[in-house]
C-alpha positions as CSV (number, residue, x, y, z in Angstrom):
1,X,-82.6,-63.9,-18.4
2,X,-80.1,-61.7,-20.5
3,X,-76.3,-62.7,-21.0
4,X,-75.1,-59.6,-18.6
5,X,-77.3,-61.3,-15.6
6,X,-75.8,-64.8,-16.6
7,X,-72.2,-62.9,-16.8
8,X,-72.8,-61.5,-13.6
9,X,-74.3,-64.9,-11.7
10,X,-71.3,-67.0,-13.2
11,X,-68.6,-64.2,-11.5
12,X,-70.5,-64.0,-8.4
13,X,-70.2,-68.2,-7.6
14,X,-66.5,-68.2,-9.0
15,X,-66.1,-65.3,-6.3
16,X,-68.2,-67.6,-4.0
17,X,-65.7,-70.5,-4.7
18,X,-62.3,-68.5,-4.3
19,X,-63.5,-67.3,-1.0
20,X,-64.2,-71.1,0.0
21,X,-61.0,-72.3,-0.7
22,X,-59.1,-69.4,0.8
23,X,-60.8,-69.6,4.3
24,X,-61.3,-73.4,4.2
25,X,-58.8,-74.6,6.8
26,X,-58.0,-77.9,4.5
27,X,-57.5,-76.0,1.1
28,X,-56.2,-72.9,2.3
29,X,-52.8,-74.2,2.7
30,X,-51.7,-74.9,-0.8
31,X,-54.8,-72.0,-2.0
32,X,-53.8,-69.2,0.1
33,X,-50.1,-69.5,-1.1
34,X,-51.5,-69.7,-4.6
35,X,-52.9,-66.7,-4.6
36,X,-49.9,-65.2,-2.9
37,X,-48.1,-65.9,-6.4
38,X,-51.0,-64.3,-8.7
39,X,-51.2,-61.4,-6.8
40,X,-47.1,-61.0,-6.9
41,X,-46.9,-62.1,-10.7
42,X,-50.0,-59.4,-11.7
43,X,-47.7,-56.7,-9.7
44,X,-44.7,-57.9,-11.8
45,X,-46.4,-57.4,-15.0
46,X,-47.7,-53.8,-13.9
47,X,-44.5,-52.9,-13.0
48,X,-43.1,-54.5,-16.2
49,X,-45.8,-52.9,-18.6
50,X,-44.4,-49.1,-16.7
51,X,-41.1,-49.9,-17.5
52,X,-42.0,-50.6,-21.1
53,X,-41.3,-53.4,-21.2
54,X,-43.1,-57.0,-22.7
55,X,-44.4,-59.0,-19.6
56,X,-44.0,-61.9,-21.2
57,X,-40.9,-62.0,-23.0
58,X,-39.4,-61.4,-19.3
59,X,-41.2,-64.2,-17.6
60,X,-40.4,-66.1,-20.4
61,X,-36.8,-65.6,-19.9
62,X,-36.8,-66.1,-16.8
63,X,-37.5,-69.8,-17.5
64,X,-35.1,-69.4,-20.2
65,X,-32.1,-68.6,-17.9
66,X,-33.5,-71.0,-15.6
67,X,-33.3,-74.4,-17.9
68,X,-37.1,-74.8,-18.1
69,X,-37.5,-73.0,-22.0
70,X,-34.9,-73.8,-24.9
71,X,-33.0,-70.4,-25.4
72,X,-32.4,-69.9,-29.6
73,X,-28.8,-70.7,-29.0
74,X,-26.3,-72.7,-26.7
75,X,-22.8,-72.2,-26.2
76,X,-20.3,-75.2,-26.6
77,X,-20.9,-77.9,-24.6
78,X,-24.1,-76.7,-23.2
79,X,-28.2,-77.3,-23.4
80,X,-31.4,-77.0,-21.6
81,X,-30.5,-80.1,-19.9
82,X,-27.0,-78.3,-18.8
83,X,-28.5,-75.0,-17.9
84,X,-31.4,-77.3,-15.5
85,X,-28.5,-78.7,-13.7
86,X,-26.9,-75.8,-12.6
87,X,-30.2,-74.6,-12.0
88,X,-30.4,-77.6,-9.0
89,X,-27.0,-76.9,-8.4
90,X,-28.4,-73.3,-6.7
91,X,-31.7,-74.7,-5.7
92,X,-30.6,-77.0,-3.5
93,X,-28.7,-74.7,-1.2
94,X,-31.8,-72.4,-1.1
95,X,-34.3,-75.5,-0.5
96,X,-31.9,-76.3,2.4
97,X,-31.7,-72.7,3.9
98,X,-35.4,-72.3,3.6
99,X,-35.7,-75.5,5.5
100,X,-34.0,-74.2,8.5
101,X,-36.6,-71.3,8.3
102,X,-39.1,-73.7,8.4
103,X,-37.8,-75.2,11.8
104,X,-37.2,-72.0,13.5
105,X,-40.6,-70.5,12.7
106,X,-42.9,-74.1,13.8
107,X,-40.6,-73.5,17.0
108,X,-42.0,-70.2,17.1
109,X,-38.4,-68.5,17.0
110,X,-37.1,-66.7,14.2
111,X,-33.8,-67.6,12.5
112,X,-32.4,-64.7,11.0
113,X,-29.1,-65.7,11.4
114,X,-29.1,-68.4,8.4
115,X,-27.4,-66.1,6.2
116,X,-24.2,-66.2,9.3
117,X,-24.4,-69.7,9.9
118,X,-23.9,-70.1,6.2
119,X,-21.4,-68.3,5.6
120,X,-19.5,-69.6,8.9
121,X,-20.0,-72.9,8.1
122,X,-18.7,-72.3,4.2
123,X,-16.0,-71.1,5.2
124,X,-14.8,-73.6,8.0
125,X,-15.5,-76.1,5.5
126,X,-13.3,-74.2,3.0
127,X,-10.4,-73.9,5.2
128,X,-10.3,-77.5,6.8
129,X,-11.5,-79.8,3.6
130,X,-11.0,-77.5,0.4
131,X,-8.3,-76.7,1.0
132,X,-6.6,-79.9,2.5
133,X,-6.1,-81.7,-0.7
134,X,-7.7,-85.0,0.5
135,X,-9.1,-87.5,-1.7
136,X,-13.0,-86.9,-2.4
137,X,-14.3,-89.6,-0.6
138,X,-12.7,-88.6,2.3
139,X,-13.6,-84.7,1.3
140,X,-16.9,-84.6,0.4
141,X,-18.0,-86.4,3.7
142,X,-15.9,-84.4,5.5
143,X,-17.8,-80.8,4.1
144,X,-20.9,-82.1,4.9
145,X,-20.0,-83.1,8.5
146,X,-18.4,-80.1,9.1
147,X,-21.5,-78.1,8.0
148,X,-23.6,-79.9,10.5
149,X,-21.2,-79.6,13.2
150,X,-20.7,-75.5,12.5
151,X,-24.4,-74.5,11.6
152,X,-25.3,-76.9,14.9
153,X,-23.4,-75.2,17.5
154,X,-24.3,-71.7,16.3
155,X,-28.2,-72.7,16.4
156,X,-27.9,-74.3,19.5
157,X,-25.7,-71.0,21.2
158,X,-28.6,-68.8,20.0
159,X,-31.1,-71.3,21.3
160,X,-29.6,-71.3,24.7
161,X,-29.2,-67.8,25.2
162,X,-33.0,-67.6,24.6
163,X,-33.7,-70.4,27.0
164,X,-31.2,-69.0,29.5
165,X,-31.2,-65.2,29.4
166,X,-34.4,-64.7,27.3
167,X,-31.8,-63.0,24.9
168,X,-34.1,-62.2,21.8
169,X,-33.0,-64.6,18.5
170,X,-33.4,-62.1,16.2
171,X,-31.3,-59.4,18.1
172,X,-28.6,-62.3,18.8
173,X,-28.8,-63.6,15.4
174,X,-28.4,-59.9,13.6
175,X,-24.8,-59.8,15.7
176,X,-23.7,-63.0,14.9
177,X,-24.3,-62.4,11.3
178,X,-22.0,-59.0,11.5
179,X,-19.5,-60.7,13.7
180,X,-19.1,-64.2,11.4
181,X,-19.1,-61.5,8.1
182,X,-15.9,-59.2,9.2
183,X,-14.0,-62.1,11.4
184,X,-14.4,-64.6,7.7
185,X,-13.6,-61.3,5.8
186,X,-10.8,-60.5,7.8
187,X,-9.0,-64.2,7.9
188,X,-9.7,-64.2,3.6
189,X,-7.9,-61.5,3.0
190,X,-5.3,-62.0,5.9
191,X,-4.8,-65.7,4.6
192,X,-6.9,-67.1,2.1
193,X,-7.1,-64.4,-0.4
194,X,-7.1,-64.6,-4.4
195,X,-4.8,-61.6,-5.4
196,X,-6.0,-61.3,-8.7
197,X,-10.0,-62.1,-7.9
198,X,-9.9,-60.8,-4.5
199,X,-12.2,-63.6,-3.7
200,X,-11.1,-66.2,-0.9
201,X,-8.8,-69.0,-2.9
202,X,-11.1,-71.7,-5.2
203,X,-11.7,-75.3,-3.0
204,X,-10.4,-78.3,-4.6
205,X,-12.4,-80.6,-7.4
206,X,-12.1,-83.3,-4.5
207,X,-14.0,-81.6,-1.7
208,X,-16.4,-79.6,-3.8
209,X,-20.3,-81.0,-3.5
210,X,-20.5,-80.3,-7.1
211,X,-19.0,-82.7,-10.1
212,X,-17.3,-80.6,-13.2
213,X,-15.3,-82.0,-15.9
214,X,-17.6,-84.3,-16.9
215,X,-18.2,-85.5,-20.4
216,X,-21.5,-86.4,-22.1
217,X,-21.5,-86.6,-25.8
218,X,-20.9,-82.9,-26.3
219,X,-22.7,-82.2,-23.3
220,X,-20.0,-81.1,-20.5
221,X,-22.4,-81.1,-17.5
222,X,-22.4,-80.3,-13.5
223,X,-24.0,-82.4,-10.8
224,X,-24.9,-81.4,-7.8
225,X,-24.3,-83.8,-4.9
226,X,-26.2,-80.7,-2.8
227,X,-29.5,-82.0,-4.2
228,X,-29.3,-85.1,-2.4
229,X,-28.6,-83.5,0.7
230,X,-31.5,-81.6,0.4
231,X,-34.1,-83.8,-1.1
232,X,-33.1,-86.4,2.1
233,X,-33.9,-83.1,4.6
234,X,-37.2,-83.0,3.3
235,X,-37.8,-86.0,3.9
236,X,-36.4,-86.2,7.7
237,X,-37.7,-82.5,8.3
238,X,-41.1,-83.7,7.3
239,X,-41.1,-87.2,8.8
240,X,-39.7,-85.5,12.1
241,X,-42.6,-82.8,12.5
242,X,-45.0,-84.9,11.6
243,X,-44.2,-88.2,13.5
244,X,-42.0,-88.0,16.4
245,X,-42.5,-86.5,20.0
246,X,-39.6,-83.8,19.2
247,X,-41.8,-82.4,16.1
248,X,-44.9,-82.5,18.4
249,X,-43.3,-80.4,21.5
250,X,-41.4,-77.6,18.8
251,X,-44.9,-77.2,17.5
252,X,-46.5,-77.2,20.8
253,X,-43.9,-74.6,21.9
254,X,-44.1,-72.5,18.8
255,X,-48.1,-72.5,19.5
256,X,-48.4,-71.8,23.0
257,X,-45.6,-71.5,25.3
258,X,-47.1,-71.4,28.4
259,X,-49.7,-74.5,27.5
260,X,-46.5,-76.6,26.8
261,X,-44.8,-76.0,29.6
262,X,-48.3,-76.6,31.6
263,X,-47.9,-79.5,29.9
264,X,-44.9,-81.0,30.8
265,X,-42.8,-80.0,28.0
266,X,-39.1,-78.6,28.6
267,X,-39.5,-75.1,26.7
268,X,-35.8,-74.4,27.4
269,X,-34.7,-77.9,25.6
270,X,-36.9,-77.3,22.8
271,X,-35.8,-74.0,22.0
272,X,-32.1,-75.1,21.8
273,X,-33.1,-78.4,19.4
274,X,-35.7,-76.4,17.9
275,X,-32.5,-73.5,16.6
276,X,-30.0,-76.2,16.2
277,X,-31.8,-78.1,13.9
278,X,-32.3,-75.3,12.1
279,X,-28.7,-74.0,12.1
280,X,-27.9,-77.5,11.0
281,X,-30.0,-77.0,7.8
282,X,-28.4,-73.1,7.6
283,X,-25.1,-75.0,8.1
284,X,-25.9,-77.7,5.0
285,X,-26.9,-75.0,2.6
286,X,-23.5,-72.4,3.4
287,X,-21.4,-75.9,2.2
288,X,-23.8,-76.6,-0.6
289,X,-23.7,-72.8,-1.7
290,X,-19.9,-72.2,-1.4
291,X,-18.5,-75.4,-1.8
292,X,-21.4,-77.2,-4.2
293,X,-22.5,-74.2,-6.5
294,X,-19.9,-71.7,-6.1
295,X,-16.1,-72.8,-5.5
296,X,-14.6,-69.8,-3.4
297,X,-16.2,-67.0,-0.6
298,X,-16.4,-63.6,-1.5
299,X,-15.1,-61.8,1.6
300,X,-17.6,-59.5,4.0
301,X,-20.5,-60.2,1.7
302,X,-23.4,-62.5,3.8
303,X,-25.4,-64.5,1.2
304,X,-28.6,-62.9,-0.4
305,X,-30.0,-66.4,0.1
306,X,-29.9,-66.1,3.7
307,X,-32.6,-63.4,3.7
308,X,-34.5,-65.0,0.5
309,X,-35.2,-67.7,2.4
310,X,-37.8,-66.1,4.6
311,X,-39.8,-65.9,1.4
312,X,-39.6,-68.8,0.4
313,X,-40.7,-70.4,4.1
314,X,-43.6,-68.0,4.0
315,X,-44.8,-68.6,0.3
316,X,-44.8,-72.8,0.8
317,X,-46.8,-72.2,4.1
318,X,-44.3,-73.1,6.5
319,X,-44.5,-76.4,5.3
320,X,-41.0,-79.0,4.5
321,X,-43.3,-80.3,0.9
322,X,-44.1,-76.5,0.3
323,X,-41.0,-75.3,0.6
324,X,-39.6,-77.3,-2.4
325,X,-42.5,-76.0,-5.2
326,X,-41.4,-72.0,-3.2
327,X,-37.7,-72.5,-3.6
328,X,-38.5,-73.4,-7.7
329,X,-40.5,-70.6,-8.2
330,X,-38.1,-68.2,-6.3
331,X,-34.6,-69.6,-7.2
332,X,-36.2,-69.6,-11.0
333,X,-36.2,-65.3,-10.5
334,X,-32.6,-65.6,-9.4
335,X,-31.3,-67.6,-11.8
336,X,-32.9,-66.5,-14.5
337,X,-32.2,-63.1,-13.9
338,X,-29.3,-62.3,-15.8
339,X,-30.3,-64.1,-18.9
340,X,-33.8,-61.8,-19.0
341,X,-31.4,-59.0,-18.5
342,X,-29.3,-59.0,-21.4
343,X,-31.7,-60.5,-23.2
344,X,-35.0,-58.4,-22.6
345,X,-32.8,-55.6,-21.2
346,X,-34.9,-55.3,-17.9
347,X,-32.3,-54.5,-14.7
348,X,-31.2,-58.0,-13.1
349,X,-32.4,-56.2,-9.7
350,X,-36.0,-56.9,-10.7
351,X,-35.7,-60.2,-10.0
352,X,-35.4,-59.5,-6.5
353,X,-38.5,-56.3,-6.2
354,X,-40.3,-59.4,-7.8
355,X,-39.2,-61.9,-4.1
356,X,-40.4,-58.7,-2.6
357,X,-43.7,-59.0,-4.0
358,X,-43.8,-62.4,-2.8
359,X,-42.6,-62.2,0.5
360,X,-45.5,-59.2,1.3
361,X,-47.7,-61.0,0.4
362,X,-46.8,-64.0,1.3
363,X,-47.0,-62.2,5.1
364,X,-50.2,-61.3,4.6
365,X,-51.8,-65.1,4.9
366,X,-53.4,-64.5,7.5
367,X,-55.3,-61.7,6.5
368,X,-55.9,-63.2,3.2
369,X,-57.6,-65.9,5.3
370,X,-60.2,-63.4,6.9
371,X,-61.0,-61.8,4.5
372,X,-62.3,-64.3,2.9
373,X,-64.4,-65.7,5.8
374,X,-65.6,-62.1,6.5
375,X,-66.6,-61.8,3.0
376,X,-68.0,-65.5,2.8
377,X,-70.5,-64.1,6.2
378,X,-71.3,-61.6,4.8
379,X,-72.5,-62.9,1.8
């Protein structure tokens, strides 16, 4: 047998076994998404390689910027170690955000309204803790609380209007984001305005989820108290879908409406918990974003993470343990875009035609999936 005919037999089974772990039902869900990330990374490096530029000095970079690669040189006070804090520092918000995605879509509702319930929530939190000048462990509890309470009652109004006057979420949620974006704008620069950054006024050290000033060695690191917050929803989120009677009727609802109901379950009550669970998640990540990362609101901007979040949700497969390996991959683009900017001089922007790639195909899962048992029957 010659070497082309062995070439060609070896190509054919690996086909064979790609196509059996993308239509597979138990390895399609960590395959599937997988594959999502080659096909968006080979896109990045063709659109890379047109720009001129080297593919992998900007991926490389990007874990750079990130805190995952050693950069050649440090400014004072700082490391890898420092730069892969403040990369959890950002994470975490995102992790949180996509969460609340998460819930919305196994509810079979889409939440587009995360980027507005963070913001709200943010800046509630801003106004009534960060700027209260109470002691931090009064503070910090306080931000959190108030997050749950503000992203709560939003999800749960958007629920009940779909459960009570089939008002559309994502039509609801798209006004609520423009009417939560001018009213905060208008009240920062009525109120809370920074004349010289034009940005809402910082919070205090004592109500802000992240700790500065601290001192290691020559190491002056950050920690972010988000991280907890959003490692412990992981756990709850996944514990709660997976064993409890609420997690089985949101599924059952997001599957089949009318077999729920058939079957005893309250549609209208599950559609509210279902959204205010995940407006309490949206509501976690606005205090962990502008009071945990960031310090201060810029006003009428919504947060790019908002929207990102639906990437990430779709690339870990809907799933609370997928979401956290997505929200790496994705917040290491964001992060680490500026760094591969000036450094590789490829336009920061990139970074988010590259989530693009990721959230198309992401969305294509399905099809991804038949096409590879059509193929596989064929065959």
């Amino acid at each position: 047998m010659s070497r082309a005919a062995v070439a060609k037999g070896g190509q054919d089974r690996a086909g064979r076994r790609l196509l059996c772990l993308l239509s597979d039902d138990r390895t399609s869900v960590w395959a599937i998404p997988l594959f999502s990330i080659v096909l968006s990374l080979i896109a990045a490096v063709i659109l890379l390689l047109f720009l001129g530029k080297n593919p992998l000095a900007a991926l490389a970079a990007f874990l750079r910027g990130s805190g995952f690669l050693p950069r050649p040189s440090y400014a004072g006070g700082q490391n890898m170690a420092t730069d892969f804090l403040s990369f959890l520092g950002i994470m975490a918000p995102m992790l949180l955000a996509s969460l609340g995605m998460v819930v919305s879509l196994k509810a079979g509702m889409f939440n587009i309204g995360i980027a507005g319930q963070m913001l709200a929530s943010g800046f509630l939190a801003l106004i009534v803790a960060g700027y209260s000048g109470l002691p931090g462990i009064i503070a910090r509890p306080l931000v959190i609380l108030i997050g749950i309470a503000a992203g709560g009652l939003l999800g749960a109004l958007v629920g009940w209007l779909k459960s009570r006057f089939n008002i559309h979420e994502v039509v609801s949620t798209i006004m609520f984001n423009y009417i939560i974006n001018y009213v905060t704008g208008f009240y920062i620069n009525s109120y809370f305005v920074d004349p010289i950054t034009r940005s809402s006024k910082v919070c205090s050290a004592a109500s802000r989820l992240t700790l500065t000033g601290l001192t290691l060695g020559r190491l002056r690191p950050t920690l972010p108290l988000g991280l907890l917050a959003a490692v412990g929803a992981v756990i709850i989120i996944r514990f709660l879908m997976d064993r409890t009677i609420l997690g089985f009727e949101l599924k059952a609802v997001g599957l089949n409406r009318d077999a729920a109901r058939y079957a005893g379950i309250k549609e209208g009550r599950c559609i509210v918990r279902g959204m205010m669970i995940s407006g309490i998640l949206a509501g976690l990540a606005g205090v962990t974003y502008y009071l945990g990362y960031y310090n201060n609101i810029v006003p009428k901007s919504l947060p790019d993470m908002g929207f990102d979040a639906i990437a990430v949700a779709l690339l870990g497969n809907t799933s609370p343990v997928g979401s956290v390996f997505a929200s790496i991959l994705v917040t290491v683009f964001q992060k680490g875009s500026v760094y591969m900017s000036s450094t590789v001089g490829v336009p920061k922007e990139i970074a988010s035609v590259i989530i693009g790639f990721l959230l198309l195909f992401s969305a294509c899962n399905g099809y991804i999936r038949y096409f590879a048992k059509s193929r596989l029957e064929k065959n």
